[in-house]
C-alpha positions as MATLAB code, in Angstrom:
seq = 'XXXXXXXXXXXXXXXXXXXXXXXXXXXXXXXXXXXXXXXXXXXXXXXXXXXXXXXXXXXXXXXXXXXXXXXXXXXXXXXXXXXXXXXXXXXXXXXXXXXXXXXXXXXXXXXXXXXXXXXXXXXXXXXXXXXXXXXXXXXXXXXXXXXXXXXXXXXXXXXXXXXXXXXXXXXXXXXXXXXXXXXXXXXXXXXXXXXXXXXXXXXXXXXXXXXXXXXXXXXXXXXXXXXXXXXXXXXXXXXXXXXXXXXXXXXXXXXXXXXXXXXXXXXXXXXXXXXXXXXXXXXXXXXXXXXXXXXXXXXXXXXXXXXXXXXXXXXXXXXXXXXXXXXXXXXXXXXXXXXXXXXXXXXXXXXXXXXXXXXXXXXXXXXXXXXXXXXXXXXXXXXXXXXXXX';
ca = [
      79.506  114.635   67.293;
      79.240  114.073   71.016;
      78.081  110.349   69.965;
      81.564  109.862   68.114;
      84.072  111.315   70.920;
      82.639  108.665   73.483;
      83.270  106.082   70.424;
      86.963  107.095   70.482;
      87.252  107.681   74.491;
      85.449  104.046   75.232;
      87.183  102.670   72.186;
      90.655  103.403   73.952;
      89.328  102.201   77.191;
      88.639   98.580   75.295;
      92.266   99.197   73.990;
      94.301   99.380   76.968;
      92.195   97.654   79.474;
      89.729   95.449   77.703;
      90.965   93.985   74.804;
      94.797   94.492   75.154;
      96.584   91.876   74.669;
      99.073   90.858   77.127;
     102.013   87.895   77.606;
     100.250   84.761   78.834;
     104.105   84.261   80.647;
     103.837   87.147   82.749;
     104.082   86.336   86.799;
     102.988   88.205   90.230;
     105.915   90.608   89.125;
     104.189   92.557   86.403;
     101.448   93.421   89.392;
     103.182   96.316   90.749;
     102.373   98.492   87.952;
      98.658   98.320   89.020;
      99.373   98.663   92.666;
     101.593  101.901   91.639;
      98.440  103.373   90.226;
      96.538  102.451   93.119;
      98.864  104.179   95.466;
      99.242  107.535   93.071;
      95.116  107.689   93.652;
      95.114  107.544   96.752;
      97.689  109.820   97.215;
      95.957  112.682   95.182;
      92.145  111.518   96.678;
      94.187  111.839  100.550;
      95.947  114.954   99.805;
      93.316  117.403   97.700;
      90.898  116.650  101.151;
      94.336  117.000  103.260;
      94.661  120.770  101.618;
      91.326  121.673  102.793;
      92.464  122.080  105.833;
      96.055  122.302  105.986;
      97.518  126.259  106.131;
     101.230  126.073  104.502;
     101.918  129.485  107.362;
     105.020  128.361  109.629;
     102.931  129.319  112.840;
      99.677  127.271  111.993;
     101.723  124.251  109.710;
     102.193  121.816  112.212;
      99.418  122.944  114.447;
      97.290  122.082  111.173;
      98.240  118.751  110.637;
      96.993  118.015  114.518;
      93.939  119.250  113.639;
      93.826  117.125  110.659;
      94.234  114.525  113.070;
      92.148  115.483  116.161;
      89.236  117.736  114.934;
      88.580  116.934  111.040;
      85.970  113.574  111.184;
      87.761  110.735  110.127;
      91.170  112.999  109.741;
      93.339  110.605  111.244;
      92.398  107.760  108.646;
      93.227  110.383  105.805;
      96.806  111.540  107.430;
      97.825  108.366  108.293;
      96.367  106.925  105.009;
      98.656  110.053  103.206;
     101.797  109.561  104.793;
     101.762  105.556  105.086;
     101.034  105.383  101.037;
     103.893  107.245  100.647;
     106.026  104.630  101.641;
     104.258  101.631  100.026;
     104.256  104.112   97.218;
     108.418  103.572   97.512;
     108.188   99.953   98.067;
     106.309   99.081   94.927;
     108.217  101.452   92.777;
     111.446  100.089   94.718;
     110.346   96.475   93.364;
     109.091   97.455   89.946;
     112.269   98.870   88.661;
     114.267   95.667   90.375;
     111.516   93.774   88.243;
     112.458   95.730   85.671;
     116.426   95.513   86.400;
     116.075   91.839   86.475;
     113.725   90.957   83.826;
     115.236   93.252   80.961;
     112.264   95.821   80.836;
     114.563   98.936   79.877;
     116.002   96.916   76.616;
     114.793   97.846   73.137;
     112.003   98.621   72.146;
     110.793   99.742   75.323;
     113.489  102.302   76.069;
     111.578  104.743   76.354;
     109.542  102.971   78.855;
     111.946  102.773   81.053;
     113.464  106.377   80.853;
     109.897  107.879   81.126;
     109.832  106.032   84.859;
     113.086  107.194   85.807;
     111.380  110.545   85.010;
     108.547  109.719   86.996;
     110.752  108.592   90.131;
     113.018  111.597   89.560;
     109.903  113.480   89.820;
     108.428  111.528   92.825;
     111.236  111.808   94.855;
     111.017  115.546   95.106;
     107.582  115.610   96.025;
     108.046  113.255   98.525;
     110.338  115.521  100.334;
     108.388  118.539   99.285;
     105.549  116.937  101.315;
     107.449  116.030  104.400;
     108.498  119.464  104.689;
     105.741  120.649  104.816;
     104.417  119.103  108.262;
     106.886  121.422  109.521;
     108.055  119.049  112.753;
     111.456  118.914  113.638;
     112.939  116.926  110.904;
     110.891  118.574  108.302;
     112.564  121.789  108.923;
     116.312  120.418  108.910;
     116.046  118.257  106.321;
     114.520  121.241  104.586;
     117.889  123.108  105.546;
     119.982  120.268  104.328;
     118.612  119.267  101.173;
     118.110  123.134  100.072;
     121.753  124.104  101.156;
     123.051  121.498   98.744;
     122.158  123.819   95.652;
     124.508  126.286   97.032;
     127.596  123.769   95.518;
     126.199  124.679   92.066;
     128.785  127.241   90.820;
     127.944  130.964   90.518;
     124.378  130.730   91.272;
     124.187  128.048   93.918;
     123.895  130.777   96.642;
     121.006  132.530   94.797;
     118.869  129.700   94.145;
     118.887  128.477   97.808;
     117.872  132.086   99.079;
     114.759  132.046   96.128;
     114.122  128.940   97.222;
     113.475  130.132  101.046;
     112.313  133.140  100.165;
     114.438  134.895  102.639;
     117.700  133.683  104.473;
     116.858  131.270  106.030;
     113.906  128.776  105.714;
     110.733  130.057  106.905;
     107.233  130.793  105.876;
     107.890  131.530  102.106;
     109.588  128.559  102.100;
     106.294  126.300  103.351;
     104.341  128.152  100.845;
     106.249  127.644   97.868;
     107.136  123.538   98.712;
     102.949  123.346   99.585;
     102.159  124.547   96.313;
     104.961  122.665   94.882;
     104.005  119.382   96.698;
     100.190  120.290   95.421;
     100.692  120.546   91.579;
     103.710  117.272   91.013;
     101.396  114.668   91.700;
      99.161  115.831   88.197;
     102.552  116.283   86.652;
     103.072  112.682   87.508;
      99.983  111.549   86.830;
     100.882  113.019   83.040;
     103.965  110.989   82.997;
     102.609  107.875   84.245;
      99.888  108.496   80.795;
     103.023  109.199   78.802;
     104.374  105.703   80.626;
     101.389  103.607   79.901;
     101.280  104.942   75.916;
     104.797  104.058   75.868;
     104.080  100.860   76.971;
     101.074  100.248   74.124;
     103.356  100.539   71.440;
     105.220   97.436   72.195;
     103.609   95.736   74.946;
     104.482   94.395   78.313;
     107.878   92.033   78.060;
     107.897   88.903   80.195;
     110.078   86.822   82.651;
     111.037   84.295   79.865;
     112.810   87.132   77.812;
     111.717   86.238   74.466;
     108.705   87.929   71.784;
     105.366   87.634   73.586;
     103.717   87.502   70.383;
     103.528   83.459   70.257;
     100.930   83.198   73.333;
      98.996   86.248   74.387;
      95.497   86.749   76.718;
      93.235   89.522   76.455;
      93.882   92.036   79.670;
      90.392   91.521   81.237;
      89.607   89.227   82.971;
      92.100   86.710   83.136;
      94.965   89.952   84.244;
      92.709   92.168   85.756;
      91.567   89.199   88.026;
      95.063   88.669   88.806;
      95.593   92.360   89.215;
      92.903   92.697   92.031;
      94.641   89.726   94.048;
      97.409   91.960   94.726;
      95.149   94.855   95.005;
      93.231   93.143   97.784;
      96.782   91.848   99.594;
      97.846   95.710   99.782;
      94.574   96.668  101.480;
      95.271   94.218  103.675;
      98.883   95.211  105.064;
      97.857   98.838  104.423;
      95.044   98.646  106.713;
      96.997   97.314  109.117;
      99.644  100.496  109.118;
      96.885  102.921  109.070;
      94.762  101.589  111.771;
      97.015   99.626  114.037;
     101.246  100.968  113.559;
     100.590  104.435  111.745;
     103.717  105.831  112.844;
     106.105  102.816  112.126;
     107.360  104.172  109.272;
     107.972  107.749  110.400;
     110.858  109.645  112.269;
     110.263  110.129  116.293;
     111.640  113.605  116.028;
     109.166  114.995  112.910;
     106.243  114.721  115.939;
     107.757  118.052  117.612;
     107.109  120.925  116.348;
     110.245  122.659  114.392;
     112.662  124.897  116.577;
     115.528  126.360  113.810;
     117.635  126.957  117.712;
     117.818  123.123  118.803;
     119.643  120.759  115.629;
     118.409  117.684  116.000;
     121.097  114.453  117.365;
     120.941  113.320  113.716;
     119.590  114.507  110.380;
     118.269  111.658  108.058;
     115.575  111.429  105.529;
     112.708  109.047  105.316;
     113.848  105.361  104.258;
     112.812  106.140  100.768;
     115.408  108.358  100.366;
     118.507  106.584  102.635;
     120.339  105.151   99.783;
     120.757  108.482   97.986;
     121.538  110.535  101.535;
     124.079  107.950  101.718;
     125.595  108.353   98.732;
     125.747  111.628   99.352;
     127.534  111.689  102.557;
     129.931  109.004  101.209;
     131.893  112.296   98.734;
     133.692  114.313  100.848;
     133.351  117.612   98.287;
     129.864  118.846   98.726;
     129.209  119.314   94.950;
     130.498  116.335   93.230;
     128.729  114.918   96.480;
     125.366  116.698   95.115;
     126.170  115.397   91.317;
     126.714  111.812   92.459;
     123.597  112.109   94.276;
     121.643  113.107   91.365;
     123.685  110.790   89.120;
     123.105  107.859   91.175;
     119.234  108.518   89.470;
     120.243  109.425   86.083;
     123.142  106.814   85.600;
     119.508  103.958   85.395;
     119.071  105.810   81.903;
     122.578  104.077   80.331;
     120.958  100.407   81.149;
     119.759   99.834   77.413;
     123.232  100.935   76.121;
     125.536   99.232   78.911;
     123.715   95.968   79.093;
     124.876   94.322   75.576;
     123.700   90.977   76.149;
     122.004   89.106   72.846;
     119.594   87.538   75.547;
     116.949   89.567   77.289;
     116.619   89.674   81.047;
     118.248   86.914   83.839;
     116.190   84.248   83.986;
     118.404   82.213   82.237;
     121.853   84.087   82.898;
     123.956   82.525   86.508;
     126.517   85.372   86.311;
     123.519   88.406   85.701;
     121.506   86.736   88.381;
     124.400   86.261   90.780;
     125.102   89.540   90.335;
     122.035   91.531   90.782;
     121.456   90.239   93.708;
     124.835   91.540   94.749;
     123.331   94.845   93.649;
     120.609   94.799   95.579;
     122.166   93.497   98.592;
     124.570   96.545   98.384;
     121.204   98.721   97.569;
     119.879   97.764  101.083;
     123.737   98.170  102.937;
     123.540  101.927  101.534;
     120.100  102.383  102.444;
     121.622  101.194  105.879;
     124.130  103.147  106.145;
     122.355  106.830  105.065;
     121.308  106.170  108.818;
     124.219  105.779  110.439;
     126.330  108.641  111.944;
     129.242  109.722  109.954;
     132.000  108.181  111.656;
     134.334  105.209  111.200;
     133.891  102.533  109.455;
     130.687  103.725  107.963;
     131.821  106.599  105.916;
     134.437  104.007  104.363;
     131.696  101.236  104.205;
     129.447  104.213  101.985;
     132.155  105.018   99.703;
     133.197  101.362   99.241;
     129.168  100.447   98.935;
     128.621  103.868   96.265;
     131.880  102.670   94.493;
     130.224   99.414   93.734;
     126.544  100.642   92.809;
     128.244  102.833   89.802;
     130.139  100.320   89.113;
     127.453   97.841   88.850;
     125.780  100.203   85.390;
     128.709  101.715   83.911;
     131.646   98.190   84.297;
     130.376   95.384   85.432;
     126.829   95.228   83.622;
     128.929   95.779   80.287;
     131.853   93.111   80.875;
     129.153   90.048   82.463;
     126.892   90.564   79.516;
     130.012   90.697   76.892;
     131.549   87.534   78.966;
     128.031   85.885   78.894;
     127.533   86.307   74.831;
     130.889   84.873   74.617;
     129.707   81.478   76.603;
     126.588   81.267   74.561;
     128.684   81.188   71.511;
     130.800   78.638   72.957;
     127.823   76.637   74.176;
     126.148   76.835   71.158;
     129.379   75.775   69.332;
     130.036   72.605   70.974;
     126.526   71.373   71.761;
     124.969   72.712   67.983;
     121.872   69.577   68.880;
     121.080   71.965   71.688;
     120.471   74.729   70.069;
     118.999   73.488   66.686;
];
């Protein structure tokens, strides 16, 4: 019996790593998802030796986390490793759903592909900021203010939810407890939902950058693809290392090194850059809870892509008008992600609402009318130059 289960178990091993065939087409691009896994281990390895030593009370949080870093051998490599992975975490997911924005990944039949990872960075978005709460410096503790007092918009039980959420009235050590345990248990959750994400995938297959069936020309995943996988792998150890060891603190907030004092409100409250474009977005609705629901819609509104997008040609590779304007999109991504720093003041809170306009816009109007204009061109094309397309 025990023979036959490590059949099946190395049998699905050969499956999806060994043996599974992949798009010979497929660039640099499709190297992200591999680098994504990468990051989630380390991230769980970093943060289960982290919670040895880290003590989610308000009066020993932050004190903790120096001792990580002063005391525990080799606890500075593991912080820094834990907090700077967090952010190349965000860059690679960042640049895999633009790869799959521009590339046509969410179309059928990998729908559910696609809405599985907006689960998963749904998901990894909380416990991001469940985690940078819980170093309890100065930021930590306002943004933990902030972000909880926006469930108090949500009608007739806003107010109750943000005082079982602290525990108490205001936030405090309840609070720490229940985001550390929190922040603890979502990384398995998204380790399930990255499985559910890569058995998705299996059904169908990976798509690739030319848009059309894979089927004609396919490679076996190792070696050829995991060879190709581990130059990537290698290039991230590379700039990694060099955060970690050499600019750990580049990507953090000056302010989140002090220790949190709920009687001094810091100049100005903002996020970590992951989050920017969102906080933005946020700030750009003057009501605070259609504010809230266009935060949380600017997520959900990536699961109408395979029903707004109604072009008979997967992908942009071979579209001007969809290339043209994704990058548009993206530009306007990184102007929001600009401006969710900015104090709220003229023009920026103008520039926001002008910028948020446009990103909605961009799924729910344009994305419809370009791919409906672009079918029409095709058929026009194909019409007057039928030797073309024969």
């Amino acid at each position: 019996m025990a023979f036959r289960k490590s059949n099946v178990y190395l049998s699905l091993v050969n499956s999806y790593i060994i043996d599974s065939p992949q798009p010979s087409s497929i660039n640099y691009w499709w190297n992200l998802g591999s680098l994504l896994g990468l990051c989630l281990v380390i991230q769980i390895l970093t943060g289960i030796f982290m919670a040895m030593h880290y003590s989610s009370n308000i009066e020993l949080a932050f004190s903790t986390v120096e001792h990580i870093m002063r005391d525990v051998n080799n606890g500075y490599i593991i912080r820094y490793a834990h907090a700077n992975t967090a952010s190349f975490f965000f860059m690679a997911m960042y640049a895999h759903m633009a790869k799959g924005l521009y590339y046509g990944s969410y179309r059928s039949p990998r729908s559910t592909v696609w809405n599985v990872g907006v689960i998963i960075f749904l998901v990894t978005i909380i416990t991001a900021f469940l985690g940078y709460c819980c170093v309890y410096g100065q930021m930590s503790l306002w943004g933990a203010t902030v972000i909880t007092n926006l469930c108090s918009a949500i009608p007739f039980v806003g107010q109750d939810i943000v005082q079982w959420l602290w525990g108490g009235f205001s936030v405090g050590n309840p609070t720490i407890t229940r985001f550390f345990a929190l922040h603890y248990l979502f990384p398995f959750v998204i380790a399930a939902l990255v499985l559910m994400h890569f058995l998705a995938l299996h059904v169908h297959g990976s798509s690739n950058p030319l848009g059309i069936t894979g089927n004609m020309d396919r490679l076996s995943m190792h070696g050829y693809f995991v060879f190709k996988d581990l130059v990537t792998v290698f290039a991230f150890f590379i700039v990694f290392t060099l955060f970690v060891f050499f600019s750990p603190n580049t990507l953090g907030h000056p302010d989140n090194y002090i220790p949190a004092n709920p009687l001094v409100t810091p100049a100005s409250i903002v996020p970590e850059w992951y989050l920017l474009p969102f906080y933005a977005i946020l700030r750009s609705i003057p009501d605070k809870f259609l504010g809230v629901v266009t935060m949380v819609g600017a997520i959900l509104v990536l699961l109408v892509l395979p029903y707004t997008d109604r072009s008979i040609v997967r992908g942009n590779a071979f579209k001007v008008l969809s290339k043209f304007i994704f990058f548009l999109f993206v530009f306007n991504f990184i102007l929001l992600g600009i401006l969710g720093m900015q104090h709220i003041e003229v023009p920026y809170i103008q520039m926001g609402q002008i910028a948020t306009i446009i990103y909605f816009a961009y799924f729910l109007i344009i994305m419809p009318i370009i791919s409906t204009l672009e079918n029409v061109l095709f058929y026009i094309g194909r019409n007057n130059n039928p030797h073309i397309y024969s």
